[in-house]
Structure formats: structure tokens, C-alpha cells
ROGUDO-608289 format. One record per residue (C-alpha): residue in one letter; x, y, z. Coordinates in steps of 0.05 Angstrom, whole numbers, padded with zeros to 5 digits, always signed. Layout:
AXYZ ...
END
This chain:
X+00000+00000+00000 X+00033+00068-00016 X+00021+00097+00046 X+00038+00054+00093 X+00099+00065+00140 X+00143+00000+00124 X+00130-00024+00054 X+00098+00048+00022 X+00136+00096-00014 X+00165+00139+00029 X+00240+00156+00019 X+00302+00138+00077 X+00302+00203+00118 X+00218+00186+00125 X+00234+00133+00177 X+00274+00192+00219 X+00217+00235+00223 X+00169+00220+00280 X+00117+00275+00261 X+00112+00236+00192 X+00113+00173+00228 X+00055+00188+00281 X+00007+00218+00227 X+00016+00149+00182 X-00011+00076+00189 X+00008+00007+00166 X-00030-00028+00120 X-00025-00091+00164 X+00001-00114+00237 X+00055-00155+00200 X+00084-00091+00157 X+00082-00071+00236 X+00118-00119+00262 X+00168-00121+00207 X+00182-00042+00222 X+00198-00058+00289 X+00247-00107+00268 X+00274-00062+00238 X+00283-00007+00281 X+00327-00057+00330 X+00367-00069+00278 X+00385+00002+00257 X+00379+00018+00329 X+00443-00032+00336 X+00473-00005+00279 X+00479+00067+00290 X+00497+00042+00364 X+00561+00014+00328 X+00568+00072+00281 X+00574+00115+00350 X+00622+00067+00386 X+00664+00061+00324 X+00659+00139+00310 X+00677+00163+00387 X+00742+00111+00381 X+00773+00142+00325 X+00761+00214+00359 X+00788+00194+00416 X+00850+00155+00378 X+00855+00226+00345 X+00854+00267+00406 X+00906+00219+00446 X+00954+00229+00376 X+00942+00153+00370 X+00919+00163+00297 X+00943+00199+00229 X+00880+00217+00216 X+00878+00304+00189 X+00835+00342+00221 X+00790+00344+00169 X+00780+00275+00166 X+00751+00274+00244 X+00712+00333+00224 X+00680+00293+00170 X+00682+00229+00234 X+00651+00285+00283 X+00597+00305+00231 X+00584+00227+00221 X+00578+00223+00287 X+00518+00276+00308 X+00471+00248+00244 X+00489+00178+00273 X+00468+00201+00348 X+00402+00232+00316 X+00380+00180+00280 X+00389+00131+00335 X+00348+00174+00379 X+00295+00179+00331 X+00297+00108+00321 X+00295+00096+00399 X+00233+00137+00410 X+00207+00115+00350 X+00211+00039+00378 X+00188+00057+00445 X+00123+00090+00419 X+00106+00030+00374 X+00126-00014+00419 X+00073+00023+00475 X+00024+00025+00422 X+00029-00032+00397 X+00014-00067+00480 X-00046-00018+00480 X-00069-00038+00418 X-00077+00042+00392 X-00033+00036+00331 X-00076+00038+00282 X-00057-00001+00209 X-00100-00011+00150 X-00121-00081+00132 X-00161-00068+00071 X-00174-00006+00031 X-00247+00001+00067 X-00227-00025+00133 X-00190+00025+00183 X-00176-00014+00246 X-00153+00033+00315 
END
């Protein structure tokens, strides 16, 4: 379904955006489920981005590393997006996750058929 959150159209930056998010449905509790999925994995990734990113900062700042200054710039910049999209992602998660044991998410499972 095109507007559903997981398998609409909706381009990458989309799943950062929780106003975008919270105004949208799924089209069924499995597209749902598959989002949140999805969000622990990229929750674990940008947690591994960050780890990696602060360790060759710190490598940088304790002249461990030939890294140039722009290059930890460019590491630093890397960095902030990674922290914001993982707490997107988190609250993101939590609020699906919250909705989802309330059962107020609503999700689509037919064209006619709204279910809150």
C-alpha cells in the first residue's frame, strides 16, 4: 500500500521523522511488526556507528591516529547524524512498541477497513 509506513513509498530520511511517522498507518500488523524489526536493527547499527565513530576521535585526540583534522571533522559530523537517528529510532521503537501493547496503533487491513 503506498502509504503505509514500512513497505509504502516513502524515501530513507521518512523513517527519521516521527511527526511523519505518528500521522501514518500500516497497511497490516505484519508490515508492523516487520518495522519494528527493523528499528532494533538500525537501532544496533547506528549504536556501532557511534562506538566506532567516538574511538577514532578519541584515537585522534590521544595522537594515536594519522587521521587530518578534516577527516575527524568529517568522523565528528558522522557522528551527530548517527546520534540523531538513533534517537529517533529509539523513540520511534518505544512509541510503537507502547502502542502496539495498547493496541492504539492503528494499520489498514483493507482499503475500506481502518482498524484503531
Amino acid at each position: 500500500m503506498k502509504e503505509c509506513l514500512y513497505c509504502g513509498e516513502h524515501s530513507f530520511e521518512d523513517s527519521f521523522s516521527l511527526r511523519r511517522w505518528a500521522n501514518g498507518f500500516y497497511c497490516s500488523v505484519k508490515c508492523l511488526n516487520d518495522d519494528i524489526s527493523e528499528a532494533k536493527a538500525t537501532i544496533n547499527y547506528y549504536e556501532n556507528e557511534i562506538k566506532d565513530s567516538r574511538n577514532q576521535i578519541l584515537k585522534y585526540e590521544n595522537g594515536r591516529s594519522n587521521l587530518s583534522k578534516e577527516e575527524i571533522e568529517k568522523i565528528e559530523e558522522e557522528l551527530r547524524k548517527a546520534r540523531s537517528r538513533h534517537v529517533a529510532t529509539l523513540q520511534k521503537l518505544t512509541h510503537m512498541e507502547s502502542l502496539q501493547k495498547l493496541n492504539k496503533l492503528r494499520y489498514k487491513e483493507s482499503e475500506e477497513n481502518t482498524v484503531k
